[in-house]
N, C-alpha and C positions, 0 to 999 in steps of 0.2 A: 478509604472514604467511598461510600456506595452514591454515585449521583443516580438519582428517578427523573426522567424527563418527559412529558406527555407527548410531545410532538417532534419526534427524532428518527430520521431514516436514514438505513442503511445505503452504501455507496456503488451497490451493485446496481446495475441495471438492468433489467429483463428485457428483452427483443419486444415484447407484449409491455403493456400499461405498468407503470412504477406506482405495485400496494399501498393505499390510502393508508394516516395512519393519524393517532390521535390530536389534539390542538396542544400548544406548547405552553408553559406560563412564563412569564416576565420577558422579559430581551436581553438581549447577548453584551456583552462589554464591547468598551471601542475595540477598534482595529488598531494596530500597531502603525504608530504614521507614515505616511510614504516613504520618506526618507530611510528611517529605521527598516524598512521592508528591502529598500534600494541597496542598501547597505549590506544588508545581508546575501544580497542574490548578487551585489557584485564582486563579495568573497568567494563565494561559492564559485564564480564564473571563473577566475582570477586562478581558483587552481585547479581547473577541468582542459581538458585540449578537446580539440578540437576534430570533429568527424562525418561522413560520409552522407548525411541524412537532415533532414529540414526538419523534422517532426514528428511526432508523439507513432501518427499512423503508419509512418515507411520506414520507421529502425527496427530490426531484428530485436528478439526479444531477450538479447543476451544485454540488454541494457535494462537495470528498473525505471518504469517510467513507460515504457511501449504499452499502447492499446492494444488487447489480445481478445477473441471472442468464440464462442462457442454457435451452433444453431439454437440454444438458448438462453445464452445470458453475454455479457460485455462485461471485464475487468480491465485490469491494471496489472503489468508484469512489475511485483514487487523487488525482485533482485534473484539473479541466477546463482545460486551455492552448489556445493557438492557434494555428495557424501562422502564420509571420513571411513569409509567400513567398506563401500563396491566402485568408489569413484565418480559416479553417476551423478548426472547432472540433473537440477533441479530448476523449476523457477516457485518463489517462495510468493504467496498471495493470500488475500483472505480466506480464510475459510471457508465461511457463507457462499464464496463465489464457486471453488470445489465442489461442494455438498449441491447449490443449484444446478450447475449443471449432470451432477451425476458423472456418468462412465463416458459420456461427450470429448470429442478432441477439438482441443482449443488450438487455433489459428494466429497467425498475425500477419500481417501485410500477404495474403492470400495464402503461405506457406503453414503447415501441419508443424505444429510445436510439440504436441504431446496430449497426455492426460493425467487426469487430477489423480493424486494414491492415496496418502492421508491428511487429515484433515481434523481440526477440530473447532465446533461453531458454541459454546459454553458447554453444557452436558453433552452437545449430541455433535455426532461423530466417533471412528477408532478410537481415539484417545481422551473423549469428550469425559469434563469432570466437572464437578462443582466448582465455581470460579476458574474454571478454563477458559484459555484467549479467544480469538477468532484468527485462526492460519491453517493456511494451508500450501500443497504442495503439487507441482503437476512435473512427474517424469519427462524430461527431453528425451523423443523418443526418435527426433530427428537427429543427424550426425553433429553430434557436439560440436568437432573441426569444423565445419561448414556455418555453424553458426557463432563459433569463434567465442564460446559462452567462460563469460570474465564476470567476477561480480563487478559489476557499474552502472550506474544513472545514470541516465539523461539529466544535463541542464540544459532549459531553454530558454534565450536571451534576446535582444530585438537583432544580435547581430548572427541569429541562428544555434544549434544545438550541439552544445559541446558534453566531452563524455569525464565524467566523474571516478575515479578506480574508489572502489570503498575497501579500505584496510582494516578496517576495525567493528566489530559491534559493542554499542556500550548502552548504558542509559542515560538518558537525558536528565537534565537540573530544571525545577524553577526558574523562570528568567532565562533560560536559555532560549538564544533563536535557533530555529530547524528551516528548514524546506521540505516543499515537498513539490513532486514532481506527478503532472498527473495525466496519465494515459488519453481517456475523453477529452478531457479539461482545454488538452494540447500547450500546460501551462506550468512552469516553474514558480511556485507561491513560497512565501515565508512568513512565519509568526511566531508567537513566544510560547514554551512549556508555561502554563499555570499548574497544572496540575501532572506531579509526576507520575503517582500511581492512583488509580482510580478503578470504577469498575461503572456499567450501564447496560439499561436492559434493553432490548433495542428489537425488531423483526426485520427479516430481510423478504424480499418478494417471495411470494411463495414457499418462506419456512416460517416456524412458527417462530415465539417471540424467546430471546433467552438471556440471560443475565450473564453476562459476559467480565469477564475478570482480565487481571493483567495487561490495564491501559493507562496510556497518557492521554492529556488533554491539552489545545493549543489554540490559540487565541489568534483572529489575525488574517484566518487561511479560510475560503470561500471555495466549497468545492460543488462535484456534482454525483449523477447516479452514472456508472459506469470508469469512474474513481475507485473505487475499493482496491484493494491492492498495493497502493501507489506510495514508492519509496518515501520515508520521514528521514533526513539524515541531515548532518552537519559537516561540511567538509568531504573530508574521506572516510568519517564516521555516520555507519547506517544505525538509526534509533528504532525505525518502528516501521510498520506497515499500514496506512489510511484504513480505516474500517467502518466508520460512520461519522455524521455532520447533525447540525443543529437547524432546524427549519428557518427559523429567526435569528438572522444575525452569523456570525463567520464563527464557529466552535469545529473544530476536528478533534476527531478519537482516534488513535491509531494503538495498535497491538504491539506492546516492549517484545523484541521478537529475538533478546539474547539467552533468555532461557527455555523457548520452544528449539531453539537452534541447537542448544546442547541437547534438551531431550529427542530430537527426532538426530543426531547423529549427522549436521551437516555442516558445512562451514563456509567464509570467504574465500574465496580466492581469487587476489587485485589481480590485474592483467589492464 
């Protein structure tokens, strides 16, 4: 199913002004009620431990969930994988947010993370194709040891930020509740898959507009620009990676990121 939306921006945010973009129609369904929301994030909480860091902005980015930034744009550390082929570490993120910053080394809590290698934002990008997702990937270029790089999230809970191991990638159900975890946001949210696979056409700052394939849709979740990136998961299980939002109303897009994950040759590994 192809959704068209008139007024829908992407989750990256540019250091400069976040690109205007057209007016939206109709409005968004309810939100998922508190309780149902409560519920979800105190499972989530219940099998995470517990760790060293208060917040989205001072955890190392070997957690998905860390705010990471460039000298010109701000994302979301989606989840650190590795390659199955040189061992090499990765952190897995939108696309859009790769391709903005270009050959840029992205940061986190003051410290050099790496830079972006491939990437693909619909057509355009390495691997970019017709009904292509939006991910991408930035080499750990710092000592892996040192940053202790495990695939896991951040949850964040009012009793502080506990860490998630994700064991599995799968895809998401209908009616399924997810989270997600989001770097700016500094915020742990939950809502429901309505739509398992989907596709929309969408622009991010500064690139142009592209019709992006290989998405889920989730109801529920209220995010921001500087979000992009940011782990979709259930449990121990990682679904997707935030990629765009609905102007009106709580809608998220995130990128099924099990079949990028085989084609670029990377994998989990809990710790």
């Amino acid at each position: 199913m192809t959704l068209w939306l008139r007024r829908v921006i992407t989750l990256a945010a540019a250091v400069t002004v976040l690109a205007g973009v057209p007016a939206a129609p109709g409005t968004a369904g309810p939100s998922p009620p508190a309780s149902t929301e409560a519920a979800t994030l105190a499972a989530a909480e219940a099998s995470a431990v517990g760790i060293a860091c208060v917040a989205t902005w001072s955890c190392t980015p070997s957690h998905g969930g860390a705010f990471m930034r460039t000298a010109r744009n701000s994302c979301t550390a989606g989840l650190p994988v590795r390659s199955r082929h040189t061992g090499g570490w990765y952190v897995l993120t939108a696309g859009h947010c790769v391709a903005k910053a270009g050959g840029a080394t992205w940061r986190q809590s003051g410290r050099t993370l790496g830079r972006g290698t491939r990437w693909e934002y619909g057509t355009a990008g390495p691997e970019g194709r017709a009904g292509g997702g939006d991910v991408g990937f930035i080499r750990i270029t710092a000592n892996a040891g040192l940053w202790r790089a495990r695939s896991r999230v951040l949850v964040l809970t009012a009793r502080g930020a506990r860490s998630q191991p994700i064991r599995v990638v799968r895809t998401a159900r209908v009616g399924e509740r997810v989270c997600v975890t989001a770097g700016r946001s500094a915020v742990t949210r939950c809502g429901i898959v309505d739509a398992a696979s989907t596709s929309l056409r969408y622009a991010s700052p500064g690139l142009a507009a592209r019709t992006v394939g290989n998405l889920a849709r989730v109801r529920g979740i209220c995010l921001q620009p500087g979000d992009s990136g940011s782990p979709v998961f259930a449990g121990s299980a990682v679904v997707g990676i935030a990629v765009a939002k609905s102007y009106s109303g709580c809608w998220l897009w995130y990128t099924r990121i099990a079949t990028p994950l085989r084609h670029y040759g990377v994998s989990v590994v809990p710790g």
